[in-house]
Structures are given as structure tokens and as C-alpha cells.
N, C-alpha and C positions, 0 to 999 in steps of 0.2 A: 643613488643608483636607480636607472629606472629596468623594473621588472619586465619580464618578457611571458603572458600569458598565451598561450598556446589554446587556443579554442578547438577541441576536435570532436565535432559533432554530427550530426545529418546534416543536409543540405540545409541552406538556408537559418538556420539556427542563431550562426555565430551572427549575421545580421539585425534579428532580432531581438539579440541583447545586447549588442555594442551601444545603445546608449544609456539601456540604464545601468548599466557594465560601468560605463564610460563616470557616471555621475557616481554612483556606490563608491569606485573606487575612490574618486576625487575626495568625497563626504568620508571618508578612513586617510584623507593624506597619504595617500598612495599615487608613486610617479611609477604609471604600468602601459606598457603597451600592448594591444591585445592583437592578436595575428591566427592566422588559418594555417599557415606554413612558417617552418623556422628549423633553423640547423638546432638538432637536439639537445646537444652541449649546451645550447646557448639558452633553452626553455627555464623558467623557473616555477611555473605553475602549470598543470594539464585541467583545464576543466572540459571536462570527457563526460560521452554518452554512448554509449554502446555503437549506434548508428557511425560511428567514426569505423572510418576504415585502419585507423592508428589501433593496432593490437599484438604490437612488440615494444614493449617498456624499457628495453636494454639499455636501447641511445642516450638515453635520456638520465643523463646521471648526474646532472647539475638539479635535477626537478625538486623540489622539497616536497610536494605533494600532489597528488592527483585528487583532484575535485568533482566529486560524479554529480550532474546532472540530475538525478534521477532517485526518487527513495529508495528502489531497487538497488542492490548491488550484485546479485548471483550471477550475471552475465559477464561481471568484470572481474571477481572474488576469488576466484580460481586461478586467474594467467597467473601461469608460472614466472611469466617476465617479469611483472608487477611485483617489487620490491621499495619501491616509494608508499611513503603512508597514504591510506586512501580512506575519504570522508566521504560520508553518503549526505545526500538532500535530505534537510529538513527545514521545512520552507512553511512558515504561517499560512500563505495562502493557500499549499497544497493541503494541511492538517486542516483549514475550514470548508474544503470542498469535500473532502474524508467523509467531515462528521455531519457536514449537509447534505450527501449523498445516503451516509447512512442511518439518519436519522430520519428521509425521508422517505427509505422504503422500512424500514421499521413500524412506521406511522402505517403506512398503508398496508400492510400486513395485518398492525393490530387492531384499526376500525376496520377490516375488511372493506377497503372500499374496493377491488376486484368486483364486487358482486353487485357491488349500484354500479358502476362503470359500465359492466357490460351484462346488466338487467334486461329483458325482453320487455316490451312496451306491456303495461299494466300487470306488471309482477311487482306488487306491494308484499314486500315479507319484511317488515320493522324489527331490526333483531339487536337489541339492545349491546352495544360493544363493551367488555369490561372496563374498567379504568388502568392508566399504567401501572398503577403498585400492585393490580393482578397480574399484568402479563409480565412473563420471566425471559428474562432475555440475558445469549451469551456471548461473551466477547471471548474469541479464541486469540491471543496474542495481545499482550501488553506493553509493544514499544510506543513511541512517541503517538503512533496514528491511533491503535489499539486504544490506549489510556485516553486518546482525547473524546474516542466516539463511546466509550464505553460512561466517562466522566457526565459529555451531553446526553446520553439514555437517560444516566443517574437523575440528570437535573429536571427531565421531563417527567421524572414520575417512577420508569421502570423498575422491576426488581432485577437488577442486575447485577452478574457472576461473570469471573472474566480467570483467563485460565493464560500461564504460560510456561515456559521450561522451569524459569526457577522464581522461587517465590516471591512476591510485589505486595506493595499494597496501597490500596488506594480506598480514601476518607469514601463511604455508601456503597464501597462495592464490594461482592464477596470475592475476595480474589484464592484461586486453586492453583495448584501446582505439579507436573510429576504426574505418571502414569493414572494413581487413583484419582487424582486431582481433576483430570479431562474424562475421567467417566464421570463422576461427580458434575460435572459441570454440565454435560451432554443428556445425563438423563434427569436435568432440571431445565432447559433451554428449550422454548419453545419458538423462539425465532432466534439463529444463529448466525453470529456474524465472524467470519473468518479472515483475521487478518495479522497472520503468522508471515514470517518471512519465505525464502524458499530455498531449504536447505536440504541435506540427504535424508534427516529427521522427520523434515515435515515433509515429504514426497508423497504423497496420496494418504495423507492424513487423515482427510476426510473420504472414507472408504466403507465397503459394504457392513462394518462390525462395526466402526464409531457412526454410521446413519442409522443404524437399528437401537442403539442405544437410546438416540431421540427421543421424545413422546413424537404417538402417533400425530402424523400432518401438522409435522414441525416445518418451519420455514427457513428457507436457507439464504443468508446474502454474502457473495463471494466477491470482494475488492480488491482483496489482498493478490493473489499469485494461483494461476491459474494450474499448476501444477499439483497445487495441496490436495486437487479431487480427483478421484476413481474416477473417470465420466459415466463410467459403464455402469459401474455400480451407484452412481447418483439417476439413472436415467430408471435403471430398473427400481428404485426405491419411490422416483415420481409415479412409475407405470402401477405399481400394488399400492399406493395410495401412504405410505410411509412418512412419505416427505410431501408436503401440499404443497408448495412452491420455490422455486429458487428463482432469486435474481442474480447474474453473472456475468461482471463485469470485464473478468479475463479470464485468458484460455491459451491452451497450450499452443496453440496456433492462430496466429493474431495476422491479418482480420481473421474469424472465425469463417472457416470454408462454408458454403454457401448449401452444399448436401449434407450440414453437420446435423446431426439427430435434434440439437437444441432447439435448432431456429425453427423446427415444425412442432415441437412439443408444447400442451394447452397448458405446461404447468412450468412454464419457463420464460424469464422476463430475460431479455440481450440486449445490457449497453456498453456501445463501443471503447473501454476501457476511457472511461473520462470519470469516474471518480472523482480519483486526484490527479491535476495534471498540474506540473510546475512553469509556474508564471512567471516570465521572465523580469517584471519590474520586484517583485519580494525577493524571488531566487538570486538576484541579481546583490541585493543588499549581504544574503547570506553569505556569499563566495566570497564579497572585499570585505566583511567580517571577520573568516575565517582566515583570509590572505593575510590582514594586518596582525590577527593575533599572533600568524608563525612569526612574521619580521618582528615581531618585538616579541618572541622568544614566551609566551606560553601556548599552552596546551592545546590541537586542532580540537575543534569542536566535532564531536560527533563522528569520531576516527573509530572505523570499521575493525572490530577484530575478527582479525584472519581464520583462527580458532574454530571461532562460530560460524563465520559467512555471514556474518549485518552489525 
């Protein structure tokens, strides 16, 4: 029987994955057809991205699963329609742009290279930078992204703690958990890296009471979900000298408005949400992965509980 995948996405999207789409599925023995439009009844897979203007799941009652695009799922998590099992992106090459994004401003925080960067001509100050197994560094969330960037710190040297709802553990890392667990973690952390999902729990998580907890001219790196920070209270924690810099990669509003306090702040690094972004020849092997495992009857990989919201 050949499958009927419904592609519903932004513009231009379902194009550029139709062929590695086209080949994933073949390399799984999968007879699928992949379409932008199609009577709902007849759909057997949605791989969906928010950007889809499809946001009634009702029709759609032959679907076995919805397959989000996206390591995000908050924006989709919630539809009440949404009664088909829903998997979120986990995709190799989005977890190696994670941990090379965050290991590369980790790096530049703990040699202080800011200050050669943008040194005034003949200002020689030689200021010898510690090594990794001094600098402490924290990993707030330990799913898939979380463990992996928290894992490469470990391997570069870092003294790294990594913190999330409920308990983990991982081989050289301190991991914490639970209320005392994220103050424990916070006022050991001297560059922090945030990357929690975004749920009612974590909605301004990071906020004027867990910044203060910090050591002073702590460093902040936000990948994760731009909702988890107070902005107000991250802005005023840059301006008294609290917080020495954040890098932030998303924001409650995406592009970041152009009069936003960030973009003029000496202590604040703004990249255009490119982290992680999912690449459609890896992301593409994931989804006919996933699709083969439902037809032959085990378990979706990486199926969202509801519950939680990721």
C-alpha cells in the first residue's frame, strides 16, 4: 500500500526535502507519496512545522502520526485538535550545531577573547586565562541537546553541572535536580547555558532571583527558548554588572524588533536563531525512521508526552 505523507510546512520547505525525503524513504522500503495537499481521510503521516497554516487535526483521522519538523514542540503541544501521537525532531545534525554553537561561545567567554577582539591599539594587558577544570560551567536542561553540549564541555575539560526537572545522570557531570537542585547549580555556574524546553514551569525561569543567585559577572548563553528569560530583569542584571554577558540566540519575538534594548546593549551578543537548525538531508533519514518503525508496529521514536509539553 502506498502511504500518503502530507507535508505541511512554510513556503518552500516541502521542496527542499522532497529529495532527500524521496531517497530516506526508499533506503526504509517505504512505497510513500509525499504531497502539500490531500483529502484528510486519506493522509497517513503529517510532517508539520508550525509555519503550516494546517492547525485543525480533526480531519485527519486516518493519520497514525504527526511528525514535527522542529526540536520545539510548544507551539504545536497544546492544539486541542491534536489527538494523533506527536514526535518531536531529533536530528544528529541539529544536536552537532547545539554543541558547536555552544561550545563555541563557552570557549570565548572562558579565554576572554572579547577583550583582544576589541583591545584599543597598544593596550598590552597579558592576563593569563584559567584552564577548563577551573571554569564551572551550567547546563540548565538535560534532554537530548542539553546532555549532548553539556557531555562536549565535560570532554573539553569543563567542571560541569547540569540541572533538570527530574533526576539524570550523566558519566563527569554533576547532575541536580528539583527546586534546591537549580539553586545548587546557579550559584556554582559561572557561564550558563540554558536549554530547557518551554513550558508553564520554565516561563521566565531565568528571572531576577535565579540571576542573583549567579557568581558575580556570570555569563549567560540562551539557545534553548526565548521565553525562559525575564528580559527586564536580565537587562537590569547586565546594567549593575551582575551578569557580564549574555549570548541570545532567541527571543520572544523573532526577528528581534529592531528598537529591542538588546541590540544596543555593550553586554550582549544577538544571533539570528541558527544554533540548531534541522537539516533537511539528516532530518529527512529521521522521519522515514520513524515512519518505518510505526508500519511495522514498534514504538515512535521520541513521542512527545502531552503531560509535560516535550
Amino acid at each position: 500500500m502506498t502511504l500518503t505523507l502530507l507535508f505541511a510546512a512554510g513556503p518552500g520547505t516541502a521542496e527542499t526535502y522532497h529529495a532527500p525525503l524521496t531517497e530516506a524513504l526508499h533506503a526504509e522500503g517505504l512505497d510513500a507519496r509525499i504531497v502539500t495537499e490531500a483529502v484528510p481521510e486519506a493522509v497517513d503521516y503529517i510532517l508539520y512545522a508550525p509555519a503550516s497554516p494546517l492547525q485543525d487535526f480533526t480531519p485527519y483521522t486516518r493519520t497514525k502520526a504527526v511528525l514535527s519538523l522542529w526540536a520545539g514542540v510548544e507551539r504545536i503541544v497544546a492544539n486541542p485538535t491534536l489527538t494523533q501521537p506527536l514526535a518531536r525532531m531529533v536530528d544528529p545534525s541539529l544536536t552537532r550545531g547545539m554543541v558547536e554553537y555552544v561550545c563555541g561561545h563557552g570557549l570565548r567567554y572562558h579565554l576572554g577573547m572579547d577583550a583582544h577582539i576589541h583591545a584599543r591599539p597598544g593596550a598590552w594587558e597579558p592576563v593569563e586565562p584559567p584552564l577548563a577544570p577551573e571554569r564551572r560551567v551550567g547546563v540548565m536542561g538535560l534532554g537530548a541537546l542539553g546532555r549532548a553540549c553539556a557531555e562536549a564541555l565535560r570532554d573539553l575539560g569543563f567542571a560541569v553541572s547540569g540541572w533538570s526537572a527530574r533526576a539524570k545522570a550523566i558519566e563527569g557531570v554533576t547532575c541536580h535536580h528539583g527546586p534546591d537542585g537549580l539553586k545548587t547549580l546557579l550559584q556554582g555556574s559561572e557561564i550558563l547555558v540554558t536549554l530547557l524546553p518551554h513550558t508553564p514551569e520554565t516561563e521566565t525561569i531565568v528571572n531576577a532571583g535565579t540571576l542573583a543567585l549567579l557568581p558575580q559577572g556570570a555569563c549567560l548563553i540562551n539557545p534553548g527558548r526565548g521565553a525562559l528569560i525575564d528580559d527586564d530583569a536580565l537587562l537590569a542584571a547586565l546594567d549593575n554588572g551582575q551578569i557580564g554577558h549574555a549570548t541570545l540566540d532567541v527571543f520572544r519575538t523573532e526577528p528581534l524588533p529592531e528598537a529591542h534594548r538588546y541590540w544596543h546593549h555593550p553586554r550582549v551578543t544577538i544571533t539570528p536563531h541558527i544554533a540548531a537548525t534541522t537539516r533537511a538531508a539528516s532530518a529527512a533519514r529521521v522521519l522515514a525512521q520513524n515512519i518505518a518503525r510505526v508500519e511495522t508496529g514498534q514504538p515512535l521514536l521520541h513521542e512527545v508526552a502531552r503531560a509535560r509539553g516535550y
